[in-house]
mmCIF file of the N, C-alpha and C atoms, coordinates in Angstrom:
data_MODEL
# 
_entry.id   MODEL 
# 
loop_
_atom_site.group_PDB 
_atom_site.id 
_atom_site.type_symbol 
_atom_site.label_atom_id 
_atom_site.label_alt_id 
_atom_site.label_comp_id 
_atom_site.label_asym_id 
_atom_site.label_entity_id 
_atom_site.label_seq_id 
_atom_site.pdbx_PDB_ins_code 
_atom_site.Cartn_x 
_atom_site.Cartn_y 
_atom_site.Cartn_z 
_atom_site.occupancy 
_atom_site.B_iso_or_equiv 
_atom_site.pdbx_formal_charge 
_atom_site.auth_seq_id 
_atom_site.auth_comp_id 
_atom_site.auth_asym_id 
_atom_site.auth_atom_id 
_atom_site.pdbx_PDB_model_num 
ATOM 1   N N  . UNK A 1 1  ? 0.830  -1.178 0.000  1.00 0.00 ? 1  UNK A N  1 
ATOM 2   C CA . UNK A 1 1  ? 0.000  0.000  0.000  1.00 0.00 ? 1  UNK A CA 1 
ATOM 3   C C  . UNK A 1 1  ? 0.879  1.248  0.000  1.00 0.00 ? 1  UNK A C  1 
ATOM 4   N N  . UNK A 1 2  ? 0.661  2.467  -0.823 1.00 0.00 ? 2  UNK A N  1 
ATOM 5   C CA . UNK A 1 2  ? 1.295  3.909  -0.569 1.00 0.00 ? 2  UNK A CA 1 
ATOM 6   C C  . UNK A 1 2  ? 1.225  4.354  0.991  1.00 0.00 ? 2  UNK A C  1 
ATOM 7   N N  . UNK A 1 3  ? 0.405  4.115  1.454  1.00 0.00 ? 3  UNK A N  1 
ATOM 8   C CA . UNK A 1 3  ? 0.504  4.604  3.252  1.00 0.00 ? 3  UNK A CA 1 
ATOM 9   C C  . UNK A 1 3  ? 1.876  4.038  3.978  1.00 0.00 ? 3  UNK A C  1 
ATOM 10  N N  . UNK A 1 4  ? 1.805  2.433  3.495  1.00 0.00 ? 4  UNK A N  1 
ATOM 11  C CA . UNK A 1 4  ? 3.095  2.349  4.611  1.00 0.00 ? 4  UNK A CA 1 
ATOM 12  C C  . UNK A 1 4  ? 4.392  2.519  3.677  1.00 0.00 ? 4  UNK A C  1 
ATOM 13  N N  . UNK A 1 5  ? 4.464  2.739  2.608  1.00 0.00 ? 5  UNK A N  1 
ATOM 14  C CA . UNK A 1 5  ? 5.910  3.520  1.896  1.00 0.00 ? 5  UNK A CA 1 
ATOM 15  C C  . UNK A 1 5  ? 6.340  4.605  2.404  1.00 0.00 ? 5  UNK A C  1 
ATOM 16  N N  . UNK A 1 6  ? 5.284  5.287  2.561  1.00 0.00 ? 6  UNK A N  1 
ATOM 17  C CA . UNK A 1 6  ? 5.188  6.635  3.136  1.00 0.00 ? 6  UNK A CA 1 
ATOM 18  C C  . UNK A 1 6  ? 5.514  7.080  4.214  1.00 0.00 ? 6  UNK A C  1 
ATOM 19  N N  . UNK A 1 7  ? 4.933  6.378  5.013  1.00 0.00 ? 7  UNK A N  1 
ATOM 20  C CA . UNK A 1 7  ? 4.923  6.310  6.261  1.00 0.00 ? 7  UNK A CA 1 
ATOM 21  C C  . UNK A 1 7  ? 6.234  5.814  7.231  1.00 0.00 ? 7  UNK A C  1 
ATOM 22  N N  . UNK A 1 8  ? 6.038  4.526  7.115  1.00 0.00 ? 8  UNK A N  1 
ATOM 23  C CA . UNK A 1 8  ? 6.655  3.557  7.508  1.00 0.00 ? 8  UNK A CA 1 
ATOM 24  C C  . UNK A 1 8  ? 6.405  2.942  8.833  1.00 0.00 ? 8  UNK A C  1 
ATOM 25  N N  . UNK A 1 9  ? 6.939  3.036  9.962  1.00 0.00 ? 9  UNK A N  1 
ATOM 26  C CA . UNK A 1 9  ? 6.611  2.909  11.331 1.00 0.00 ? 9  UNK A CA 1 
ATOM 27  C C  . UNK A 1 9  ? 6.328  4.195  11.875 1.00 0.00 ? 9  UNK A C  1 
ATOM 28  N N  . UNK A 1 10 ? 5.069  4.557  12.078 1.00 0.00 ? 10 UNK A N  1 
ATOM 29  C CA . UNK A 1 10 ? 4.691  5.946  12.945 1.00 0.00 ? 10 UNK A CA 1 
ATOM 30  C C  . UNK A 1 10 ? 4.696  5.339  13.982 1.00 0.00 ? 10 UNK A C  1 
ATOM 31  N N  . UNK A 1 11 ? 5.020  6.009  15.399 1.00 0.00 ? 11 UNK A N  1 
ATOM 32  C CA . UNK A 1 11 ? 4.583  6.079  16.513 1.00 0.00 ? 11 UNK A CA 1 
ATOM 33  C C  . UNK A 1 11 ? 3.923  7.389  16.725 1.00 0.00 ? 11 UNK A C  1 
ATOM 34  N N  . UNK A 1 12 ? 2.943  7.235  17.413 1.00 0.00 ? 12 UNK A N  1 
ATOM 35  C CA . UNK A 1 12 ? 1.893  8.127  18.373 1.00 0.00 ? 12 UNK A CA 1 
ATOM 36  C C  . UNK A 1 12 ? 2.588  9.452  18.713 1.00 0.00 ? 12 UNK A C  1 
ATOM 37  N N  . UNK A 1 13 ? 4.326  9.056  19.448 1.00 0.00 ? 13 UNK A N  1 
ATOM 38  C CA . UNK A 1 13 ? 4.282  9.910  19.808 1.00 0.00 ? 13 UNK A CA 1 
ATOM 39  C C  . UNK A 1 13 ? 5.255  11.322 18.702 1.00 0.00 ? 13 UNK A C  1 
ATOM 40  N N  . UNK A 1 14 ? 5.821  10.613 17.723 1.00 0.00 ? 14 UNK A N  1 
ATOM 41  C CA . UNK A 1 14 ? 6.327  10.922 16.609 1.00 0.00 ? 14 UNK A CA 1 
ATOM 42  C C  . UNK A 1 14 ? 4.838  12.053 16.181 1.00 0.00 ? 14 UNK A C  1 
ATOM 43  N N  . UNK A 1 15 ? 3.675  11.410 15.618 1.00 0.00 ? 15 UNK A N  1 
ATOM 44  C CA . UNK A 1 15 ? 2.950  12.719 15.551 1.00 0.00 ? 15 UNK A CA 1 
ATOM 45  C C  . UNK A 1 15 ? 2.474  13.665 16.152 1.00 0.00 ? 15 UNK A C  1 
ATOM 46  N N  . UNK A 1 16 ? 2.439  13.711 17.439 1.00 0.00 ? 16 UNK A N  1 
ATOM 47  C CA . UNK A 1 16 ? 2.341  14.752 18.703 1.00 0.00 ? 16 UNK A CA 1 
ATOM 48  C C  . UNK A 1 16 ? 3.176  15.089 18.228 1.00 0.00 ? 16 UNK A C  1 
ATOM 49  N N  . UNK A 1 17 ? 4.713  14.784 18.512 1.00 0.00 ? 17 UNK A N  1 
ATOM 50  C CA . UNK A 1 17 ? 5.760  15.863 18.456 1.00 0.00 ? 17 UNK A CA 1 
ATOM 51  C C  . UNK A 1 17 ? 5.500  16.604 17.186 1.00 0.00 ? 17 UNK A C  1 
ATOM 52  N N  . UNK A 1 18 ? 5.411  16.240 15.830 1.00 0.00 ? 18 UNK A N  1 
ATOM 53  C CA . UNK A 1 18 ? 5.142  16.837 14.388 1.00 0.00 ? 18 UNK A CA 1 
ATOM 54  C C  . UNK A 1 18 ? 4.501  18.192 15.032 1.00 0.00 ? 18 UNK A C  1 
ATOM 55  N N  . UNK A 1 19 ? 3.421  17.609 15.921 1.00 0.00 ? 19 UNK A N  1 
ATOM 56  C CA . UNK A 1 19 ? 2.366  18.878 16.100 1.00 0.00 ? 19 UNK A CA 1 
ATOM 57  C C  . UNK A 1 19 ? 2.420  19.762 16.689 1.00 0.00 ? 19 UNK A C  1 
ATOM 58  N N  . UNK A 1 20 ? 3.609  19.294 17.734 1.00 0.00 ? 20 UNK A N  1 
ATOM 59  C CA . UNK A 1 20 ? 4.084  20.641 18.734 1.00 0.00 ? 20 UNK A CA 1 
ATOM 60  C C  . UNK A 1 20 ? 4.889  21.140 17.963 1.00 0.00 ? 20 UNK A C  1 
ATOM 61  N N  . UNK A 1 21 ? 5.578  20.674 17.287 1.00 0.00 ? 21 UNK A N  1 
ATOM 62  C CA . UNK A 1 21 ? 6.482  21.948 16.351 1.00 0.00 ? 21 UNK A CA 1 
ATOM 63  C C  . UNK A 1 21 ? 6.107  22.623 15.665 1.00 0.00 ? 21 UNK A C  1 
ATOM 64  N N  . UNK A 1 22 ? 4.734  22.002 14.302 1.00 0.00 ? 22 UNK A N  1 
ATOM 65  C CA . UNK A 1 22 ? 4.190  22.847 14.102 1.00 0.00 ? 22 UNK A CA 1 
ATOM 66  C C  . UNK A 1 22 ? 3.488  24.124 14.530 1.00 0.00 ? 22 UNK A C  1 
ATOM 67  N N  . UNK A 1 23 ? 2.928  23.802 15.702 1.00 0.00 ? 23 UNK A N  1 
ATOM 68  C CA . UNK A 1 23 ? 2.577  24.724 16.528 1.00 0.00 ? 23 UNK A CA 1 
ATOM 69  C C  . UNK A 1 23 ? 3.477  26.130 16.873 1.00 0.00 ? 23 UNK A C  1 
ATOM 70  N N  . UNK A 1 24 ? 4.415  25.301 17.441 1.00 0.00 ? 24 UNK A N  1 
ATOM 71  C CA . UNK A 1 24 ? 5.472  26.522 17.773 1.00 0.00 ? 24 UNK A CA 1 
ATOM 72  C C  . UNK A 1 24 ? 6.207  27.050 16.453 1.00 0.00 ? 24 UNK A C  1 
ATOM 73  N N  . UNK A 1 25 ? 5.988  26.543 15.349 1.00 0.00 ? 25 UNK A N  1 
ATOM 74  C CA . UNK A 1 25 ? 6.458  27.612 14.498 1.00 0.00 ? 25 UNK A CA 1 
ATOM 75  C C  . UNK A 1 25 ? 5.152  28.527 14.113 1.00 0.00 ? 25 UNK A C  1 
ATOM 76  N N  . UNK A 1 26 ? 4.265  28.042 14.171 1.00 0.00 ? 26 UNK A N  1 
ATOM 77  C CA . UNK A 1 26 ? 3.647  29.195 13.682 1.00 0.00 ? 26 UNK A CA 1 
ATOM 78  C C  . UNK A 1 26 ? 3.477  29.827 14.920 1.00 0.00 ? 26 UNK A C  1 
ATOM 79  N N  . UNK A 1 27 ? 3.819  29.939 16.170 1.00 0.00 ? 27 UNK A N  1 
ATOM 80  C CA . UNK A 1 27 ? 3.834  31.185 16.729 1.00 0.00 ? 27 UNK A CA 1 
ATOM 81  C C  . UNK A 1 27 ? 5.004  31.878 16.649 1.00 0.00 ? 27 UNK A C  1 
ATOM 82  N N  . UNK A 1 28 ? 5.988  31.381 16.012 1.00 0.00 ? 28 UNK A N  1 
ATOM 83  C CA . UNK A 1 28 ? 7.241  32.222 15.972 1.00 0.00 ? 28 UNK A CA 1 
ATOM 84  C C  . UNK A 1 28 ? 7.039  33.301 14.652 1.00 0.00 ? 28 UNK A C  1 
ATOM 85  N N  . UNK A 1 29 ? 5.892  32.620 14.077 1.00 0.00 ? 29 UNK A N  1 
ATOM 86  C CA . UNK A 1 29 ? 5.904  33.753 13.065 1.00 0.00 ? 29 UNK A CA 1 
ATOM 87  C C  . UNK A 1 29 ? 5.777  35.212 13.338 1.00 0.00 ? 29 UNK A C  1 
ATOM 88  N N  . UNK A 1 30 ? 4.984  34.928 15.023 1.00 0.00 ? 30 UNK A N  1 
ATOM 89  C CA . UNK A 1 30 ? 4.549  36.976 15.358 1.00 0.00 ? 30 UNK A CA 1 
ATOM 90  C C  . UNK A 1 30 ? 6.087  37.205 15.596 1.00 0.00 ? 30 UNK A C  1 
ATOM 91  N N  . UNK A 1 31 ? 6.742  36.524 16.069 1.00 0.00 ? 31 UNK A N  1 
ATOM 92  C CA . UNK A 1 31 ? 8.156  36.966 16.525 1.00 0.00 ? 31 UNK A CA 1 
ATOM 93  C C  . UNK A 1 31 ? 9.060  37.716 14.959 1.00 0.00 ? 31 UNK A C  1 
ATOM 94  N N  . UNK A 1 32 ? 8.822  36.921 14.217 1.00 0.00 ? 32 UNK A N  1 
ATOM 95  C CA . UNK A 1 32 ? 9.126  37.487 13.152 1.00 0.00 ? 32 UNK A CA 1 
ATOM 96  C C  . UNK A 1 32 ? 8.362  38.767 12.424 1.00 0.00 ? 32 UNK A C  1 
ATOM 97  N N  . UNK A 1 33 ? 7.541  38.617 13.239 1.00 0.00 ? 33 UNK A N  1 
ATOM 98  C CA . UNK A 1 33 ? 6.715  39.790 12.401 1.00 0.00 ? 33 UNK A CA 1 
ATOM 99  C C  . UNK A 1 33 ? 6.992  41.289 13.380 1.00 0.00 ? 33 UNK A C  1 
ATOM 100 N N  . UNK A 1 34 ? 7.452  41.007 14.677 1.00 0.00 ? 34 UNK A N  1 
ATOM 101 C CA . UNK A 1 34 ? 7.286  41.717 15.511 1.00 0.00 ? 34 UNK A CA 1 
ATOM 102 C C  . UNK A 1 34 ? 9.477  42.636 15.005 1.00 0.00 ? 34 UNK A C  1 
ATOM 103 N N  . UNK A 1 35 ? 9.875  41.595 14.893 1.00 0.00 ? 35 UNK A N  1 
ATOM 104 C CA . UNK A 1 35 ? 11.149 41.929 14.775 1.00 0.00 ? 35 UNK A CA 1 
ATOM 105 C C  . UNK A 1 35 ? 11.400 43.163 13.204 1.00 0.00 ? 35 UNK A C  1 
ATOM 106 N N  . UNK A 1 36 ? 10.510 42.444 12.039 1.00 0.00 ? 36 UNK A N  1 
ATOM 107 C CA . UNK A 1 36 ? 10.424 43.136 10.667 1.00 0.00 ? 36 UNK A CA 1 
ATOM 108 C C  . UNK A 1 36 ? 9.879  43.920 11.414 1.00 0.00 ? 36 UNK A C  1 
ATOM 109 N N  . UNK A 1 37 ? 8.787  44.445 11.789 1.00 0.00 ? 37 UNK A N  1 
ATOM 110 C CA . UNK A 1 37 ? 7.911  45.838 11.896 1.00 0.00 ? 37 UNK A CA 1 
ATOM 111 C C  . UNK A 1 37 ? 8.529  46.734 13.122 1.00 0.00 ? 37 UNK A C  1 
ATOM 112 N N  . UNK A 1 38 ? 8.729  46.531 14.197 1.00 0.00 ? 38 UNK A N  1 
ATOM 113 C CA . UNK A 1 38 ? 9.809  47.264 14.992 1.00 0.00 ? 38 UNK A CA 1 
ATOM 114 C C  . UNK A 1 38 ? 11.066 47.296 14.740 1.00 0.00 ? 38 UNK A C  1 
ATOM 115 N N  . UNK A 1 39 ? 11.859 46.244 14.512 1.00 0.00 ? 39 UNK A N  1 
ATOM 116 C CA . UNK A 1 39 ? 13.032 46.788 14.756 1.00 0.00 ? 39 UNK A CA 1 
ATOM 117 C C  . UNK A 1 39 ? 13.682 47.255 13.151 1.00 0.00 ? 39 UNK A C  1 
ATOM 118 N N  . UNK A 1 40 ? 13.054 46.453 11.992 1.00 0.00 ? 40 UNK A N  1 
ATOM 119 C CA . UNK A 1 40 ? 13.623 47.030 10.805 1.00 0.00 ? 40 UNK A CA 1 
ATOM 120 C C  . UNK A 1 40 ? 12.824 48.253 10.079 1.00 0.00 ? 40 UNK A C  1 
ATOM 121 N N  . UNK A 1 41 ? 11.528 48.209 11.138 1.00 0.00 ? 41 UNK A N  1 
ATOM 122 C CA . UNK A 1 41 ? 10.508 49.347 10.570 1.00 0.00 ? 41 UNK A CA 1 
ATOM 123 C C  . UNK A 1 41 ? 9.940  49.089 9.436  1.00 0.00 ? 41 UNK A C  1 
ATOM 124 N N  . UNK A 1 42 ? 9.568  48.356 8.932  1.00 0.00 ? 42 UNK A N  1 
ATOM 125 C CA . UNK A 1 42 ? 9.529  48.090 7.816  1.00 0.00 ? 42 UNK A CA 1 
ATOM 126 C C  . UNK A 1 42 ? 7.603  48.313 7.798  1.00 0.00 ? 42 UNK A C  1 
ATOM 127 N N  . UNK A 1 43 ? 6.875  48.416 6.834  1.00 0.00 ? 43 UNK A N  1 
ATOM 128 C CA . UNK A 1 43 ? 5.519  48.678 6.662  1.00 0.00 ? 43 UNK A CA 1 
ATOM 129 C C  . UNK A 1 43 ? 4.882  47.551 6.274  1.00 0.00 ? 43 UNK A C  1 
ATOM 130 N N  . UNK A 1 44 ? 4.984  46.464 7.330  1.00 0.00 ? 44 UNK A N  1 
ATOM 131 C CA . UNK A 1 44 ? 4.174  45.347 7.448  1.00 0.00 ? 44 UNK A CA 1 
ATOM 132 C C  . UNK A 1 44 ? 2.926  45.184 8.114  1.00 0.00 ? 44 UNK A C  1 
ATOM 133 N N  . UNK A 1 45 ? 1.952  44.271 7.733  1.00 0.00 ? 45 UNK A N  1 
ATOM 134 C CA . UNK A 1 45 ? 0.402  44.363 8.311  1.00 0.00 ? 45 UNK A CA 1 
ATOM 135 C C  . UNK A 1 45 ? 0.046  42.952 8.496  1.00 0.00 ? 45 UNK A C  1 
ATOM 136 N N  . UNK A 1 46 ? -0.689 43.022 9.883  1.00 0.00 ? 46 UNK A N  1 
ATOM 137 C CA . UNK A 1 46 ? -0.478 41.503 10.196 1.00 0.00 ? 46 UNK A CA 1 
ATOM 138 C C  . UNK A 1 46 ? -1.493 40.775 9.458  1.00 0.00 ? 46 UNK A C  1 
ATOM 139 N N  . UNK A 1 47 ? -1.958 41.039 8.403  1.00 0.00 ? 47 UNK A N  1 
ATOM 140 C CA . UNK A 1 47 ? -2.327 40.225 7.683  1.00 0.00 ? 47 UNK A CA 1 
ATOM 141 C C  . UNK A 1 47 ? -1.994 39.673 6.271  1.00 0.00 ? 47 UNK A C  1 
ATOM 142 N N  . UNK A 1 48 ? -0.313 39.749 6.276  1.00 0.00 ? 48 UNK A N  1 
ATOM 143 C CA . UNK A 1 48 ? 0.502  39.545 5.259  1.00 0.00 ? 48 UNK A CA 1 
ATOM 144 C C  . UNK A 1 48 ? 1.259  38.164 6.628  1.00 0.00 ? 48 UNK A C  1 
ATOM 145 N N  . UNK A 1 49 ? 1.163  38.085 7.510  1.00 0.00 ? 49 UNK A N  1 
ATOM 146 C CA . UNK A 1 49 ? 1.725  37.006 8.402  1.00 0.00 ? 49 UNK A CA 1 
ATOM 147 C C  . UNK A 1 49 ? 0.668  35.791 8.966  1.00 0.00 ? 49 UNK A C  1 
ATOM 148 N N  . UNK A 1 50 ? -0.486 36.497 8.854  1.00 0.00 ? 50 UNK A N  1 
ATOM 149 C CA . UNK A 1 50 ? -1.890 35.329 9.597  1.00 0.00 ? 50 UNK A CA 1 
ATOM 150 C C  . UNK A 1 50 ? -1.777 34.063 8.927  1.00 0.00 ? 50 UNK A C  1 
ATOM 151 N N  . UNK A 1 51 ? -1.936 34.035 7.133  1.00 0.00 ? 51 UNK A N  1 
ATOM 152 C CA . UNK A 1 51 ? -1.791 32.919 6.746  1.00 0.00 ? 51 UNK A CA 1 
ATOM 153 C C  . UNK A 1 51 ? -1.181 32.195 7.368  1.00 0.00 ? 51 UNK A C  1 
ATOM 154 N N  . UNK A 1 52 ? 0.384  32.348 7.057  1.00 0.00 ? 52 UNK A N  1 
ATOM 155 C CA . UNK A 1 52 ? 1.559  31.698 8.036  1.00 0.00 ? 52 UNK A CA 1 
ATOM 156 C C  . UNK A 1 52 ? 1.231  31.136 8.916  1.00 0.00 ? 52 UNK A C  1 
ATOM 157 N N  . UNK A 1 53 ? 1.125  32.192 9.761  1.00 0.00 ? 53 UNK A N  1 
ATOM 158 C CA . UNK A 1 53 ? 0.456  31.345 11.191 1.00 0.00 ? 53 UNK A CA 1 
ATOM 159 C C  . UNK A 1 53 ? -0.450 30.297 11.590 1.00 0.00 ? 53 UNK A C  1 
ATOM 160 N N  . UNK A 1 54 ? -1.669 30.628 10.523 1.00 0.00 ? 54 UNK A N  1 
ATOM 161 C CA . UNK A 1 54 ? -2.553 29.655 10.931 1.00 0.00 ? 54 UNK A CA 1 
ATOM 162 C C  . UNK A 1 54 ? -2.495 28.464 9.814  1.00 0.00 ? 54 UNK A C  1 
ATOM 163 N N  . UNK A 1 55 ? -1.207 28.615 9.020  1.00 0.00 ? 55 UNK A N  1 
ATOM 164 C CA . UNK A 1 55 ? -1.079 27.449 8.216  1.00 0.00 ? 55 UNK A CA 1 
ATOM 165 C C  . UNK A 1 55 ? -0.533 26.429 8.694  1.00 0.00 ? 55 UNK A C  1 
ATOM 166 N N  . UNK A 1 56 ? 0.342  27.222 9.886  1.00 0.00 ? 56 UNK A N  1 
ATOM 167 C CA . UNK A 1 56 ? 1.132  25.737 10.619 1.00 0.00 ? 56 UNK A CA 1 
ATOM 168 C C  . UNK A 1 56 ? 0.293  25.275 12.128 1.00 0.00 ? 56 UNK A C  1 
ATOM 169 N N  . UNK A 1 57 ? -0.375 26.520 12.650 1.00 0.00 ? 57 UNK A N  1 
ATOM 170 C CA . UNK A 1 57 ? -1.169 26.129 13.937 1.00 0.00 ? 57 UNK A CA 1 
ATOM 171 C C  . UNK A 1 57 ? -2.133 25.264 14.328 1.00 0.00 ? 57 UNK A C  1 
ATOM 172 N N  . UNK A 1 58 ? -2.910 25.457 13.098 1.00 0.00 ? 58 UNK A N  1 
ATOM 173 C CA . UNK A 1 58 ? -4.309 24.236 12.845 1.00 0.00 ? 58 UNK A CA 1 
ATOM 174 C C  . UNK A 1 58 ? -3.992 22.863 12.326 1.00 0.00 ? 58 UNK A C  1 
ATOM 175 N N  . UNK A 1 59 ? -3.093 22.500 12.193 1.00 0.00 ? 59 UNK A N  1 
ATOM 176 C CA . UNK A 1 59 ? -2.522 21.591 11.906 1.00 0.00 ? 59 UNK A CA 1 
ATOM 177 C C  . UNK A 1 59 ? -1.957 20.984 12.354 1.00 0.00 ? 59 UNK A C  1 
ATOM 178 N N  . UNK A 1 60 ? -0.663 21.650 13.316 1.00 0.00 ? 60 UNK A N  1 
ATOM 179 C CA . UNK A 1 60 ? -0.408 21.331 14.530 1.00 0.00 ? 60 UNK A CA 1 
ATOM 180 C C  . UNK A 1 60 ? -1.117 21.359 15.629 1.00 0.00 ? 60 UNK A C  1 
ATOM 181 N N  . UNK A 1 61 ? -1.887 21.828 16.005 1.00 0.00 ? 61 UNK A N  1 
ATOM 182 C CA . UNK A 1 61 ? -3.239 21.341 17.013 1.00 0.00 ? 61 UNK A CA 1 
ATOM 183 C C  . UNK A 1 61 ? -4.063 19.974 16.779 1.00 0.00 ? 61 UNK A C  1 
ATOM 184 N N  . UNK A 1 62 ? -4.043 20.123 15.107 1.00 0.00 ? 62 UNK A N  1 
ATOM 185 C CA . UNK A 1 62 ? -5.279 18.597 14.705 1.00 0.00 ? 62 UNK A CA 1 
ATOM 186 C C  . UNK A 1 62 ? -4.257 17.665 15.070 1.00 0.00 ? 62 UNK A C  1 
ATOM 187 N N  . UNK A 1 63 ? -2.893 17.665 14.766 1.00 0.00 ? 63 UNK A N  1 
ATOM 188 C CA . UNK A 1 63 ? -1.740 16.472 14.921 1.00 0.00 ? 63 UNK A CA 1 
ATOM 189 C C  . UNK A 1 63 ? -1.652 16.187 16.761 1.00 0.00 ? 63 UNK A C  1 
ATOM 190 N N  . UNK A 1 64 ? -1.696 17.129 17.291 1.00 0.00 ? 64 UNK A N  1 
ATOM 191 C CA . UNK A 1 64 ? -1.582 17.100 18.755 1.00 0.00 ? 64 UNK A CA 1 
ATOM 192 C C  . UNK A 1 64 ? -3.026 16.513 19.468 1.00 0.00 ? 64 UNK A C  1 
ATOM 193 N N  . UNK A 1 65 ? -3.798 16.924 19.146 1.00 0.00 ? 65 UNK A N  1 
ATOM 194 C CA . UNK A 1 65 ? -4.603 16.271 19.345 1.00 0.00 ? 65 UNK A CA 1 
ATOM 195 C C  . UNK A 1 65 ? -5.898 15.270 19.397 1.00 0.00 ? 65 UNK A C  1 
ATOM 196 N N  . UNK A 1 66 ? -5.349 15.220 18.017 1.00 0.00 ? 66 UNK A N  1 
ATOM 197 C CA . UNK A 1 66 ? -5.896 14.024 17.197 1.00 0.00 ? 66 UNK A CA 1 
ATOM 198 C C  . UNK A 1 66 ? -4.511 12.671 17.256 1.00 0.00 ? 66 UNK A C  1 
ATOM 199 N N  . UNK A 1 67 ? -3.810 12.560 17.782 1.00 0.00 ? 67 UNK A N  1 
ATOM 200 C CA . UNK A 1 67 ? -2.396 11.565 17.401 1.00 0.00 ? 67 UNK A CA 1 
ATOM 201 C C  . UNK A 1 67 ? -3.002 10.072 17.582 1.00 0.00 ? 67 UNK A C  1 
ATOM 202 N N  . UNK A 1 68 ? -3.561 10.169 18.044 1.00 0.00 ? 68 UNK A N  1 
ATOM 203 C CA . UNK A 1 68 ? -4.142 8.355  19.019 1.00 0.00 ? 68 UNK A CA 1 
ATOM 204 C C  . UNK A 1 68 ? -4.595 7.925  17.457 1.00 0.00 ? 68 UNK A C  1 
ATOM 205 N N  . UNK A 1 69 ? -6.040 9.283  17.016 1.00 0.00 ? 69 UNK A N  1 
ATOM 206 C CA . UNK A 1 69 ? -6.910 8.624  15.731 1.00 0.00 ? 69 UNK A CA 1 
ATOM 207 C C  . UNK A 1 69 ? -6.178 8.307  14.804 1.00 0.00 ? 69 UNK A C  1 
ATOM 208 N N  . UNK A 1 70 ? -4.734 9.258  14.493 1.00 0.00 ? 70 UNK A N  1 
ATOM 209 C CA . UNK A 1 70 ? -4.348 9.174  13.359 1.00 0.00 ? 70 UNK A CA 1 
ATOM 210 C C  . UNK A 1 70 ? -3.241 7.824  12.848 1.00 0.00 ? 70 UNK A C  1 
ATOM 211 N N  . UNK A 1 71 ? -2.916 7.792  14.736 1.00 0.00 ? 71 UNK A N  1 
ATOM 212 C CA . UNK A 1 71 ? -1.590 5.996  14.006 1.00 0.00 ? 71 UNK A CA 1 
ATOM 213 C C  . UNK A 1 71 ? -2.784 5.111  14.779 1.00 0.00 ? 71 UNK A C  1 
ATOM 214 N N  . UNK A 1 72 ? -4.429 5.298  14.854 1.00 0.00 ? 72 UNK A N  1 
ATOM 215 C CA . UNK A 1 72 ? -5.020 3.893  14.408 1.00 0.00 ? 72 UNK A CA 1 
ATOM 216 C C  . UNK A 1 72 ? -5.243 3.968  13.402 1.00 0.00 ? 72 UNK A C  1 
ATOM 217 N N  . UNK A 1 73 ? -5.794 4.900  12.621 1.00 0.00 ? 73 UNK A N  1 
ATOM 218 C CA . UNK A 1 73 ? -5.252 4.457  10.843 1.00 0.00 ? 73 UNK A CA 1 
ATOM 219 C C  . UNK A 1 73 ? -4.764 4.372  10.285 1.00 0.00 ? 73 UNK A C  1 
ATOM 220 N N  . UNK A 1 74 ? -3.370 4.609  10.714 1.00 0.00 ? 74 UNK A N  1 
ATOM 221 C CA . UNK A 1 74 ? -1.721 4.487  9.684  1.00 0.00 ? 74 UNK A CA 1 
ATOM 222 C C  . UNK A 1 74 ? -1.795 3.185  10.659 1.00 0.00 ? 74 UNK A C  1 
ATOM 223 N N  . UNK A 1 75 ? -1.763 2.666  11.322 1.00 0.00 ? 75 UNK A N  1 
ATOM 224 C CA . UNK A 1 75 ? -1.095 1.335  11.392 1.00 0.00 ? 75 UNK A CA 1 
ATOM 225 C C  . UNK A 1 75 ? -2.139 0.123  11.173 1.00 0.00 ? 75 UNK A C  1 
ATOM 226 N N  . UNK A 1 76 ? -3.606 0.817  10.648 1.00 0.00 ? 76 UNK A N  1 
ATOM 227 C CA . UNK A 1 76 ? -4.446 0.004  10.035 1.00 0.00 ? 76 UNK A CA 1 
ATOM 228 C C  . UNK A 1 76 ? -4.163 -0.312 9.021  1.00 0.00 ? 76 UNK A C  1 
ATOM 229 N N  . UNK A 1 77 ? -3.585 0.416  8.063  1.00 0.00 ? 77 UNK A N  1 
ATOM 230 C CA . UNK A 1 77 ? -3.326 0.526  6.507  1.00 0.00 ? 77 UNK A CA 1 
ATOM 231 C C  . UNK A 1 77 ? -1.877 0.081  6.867  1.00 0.00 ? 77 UNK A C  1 
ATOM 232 N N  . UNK A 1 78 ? -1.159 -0.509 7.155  1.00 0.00 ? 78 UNK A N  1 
ATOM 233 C CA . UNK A 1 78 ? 0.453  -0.372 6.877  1.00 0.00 ? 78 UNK A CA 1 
ATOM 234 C C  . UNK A 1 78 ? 0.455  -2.524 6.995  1.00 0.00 ? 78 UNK A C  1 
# 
């Protein structure tokens, strides 16, 4: 099957972690946004950064706390 090529051996806690990082990068994005607009001054608007943010946050939240559902179906399929 393409799942377990892909995949291979997930553990549970392998996708939590995925999800806490995701997480924490997309909050590092205000950090970045905070650093461009104060300290380089630059004429940024935080809605040139939201995407970002919530591209990696919601995702990393569903991975964090969804992890149990997701390696009972990767190790259903594998």
């Amino acid at each position: 099957m393409i799942s377990s090529k892909l995949f291979g051996k997930v553990r549970q806690e392998s996708i939590a972690k995925a999800g806490t990082v995701l997480f924490y990068l997309g909050g590092a994005v205000w950090i970045i946004y905070a650093l461009v607009k104060y300290l380089l001054g630059w004429d940024v608007s935080l809605r040139q950064f939201l995407p970002y943010h919530l591209a990696a946050v919601i995702p990393g939240i569903l991975l964090k706390r969804c992890a149990g559902l997701i390696y009972a179906i990767l190790s259903r399929t594998q």
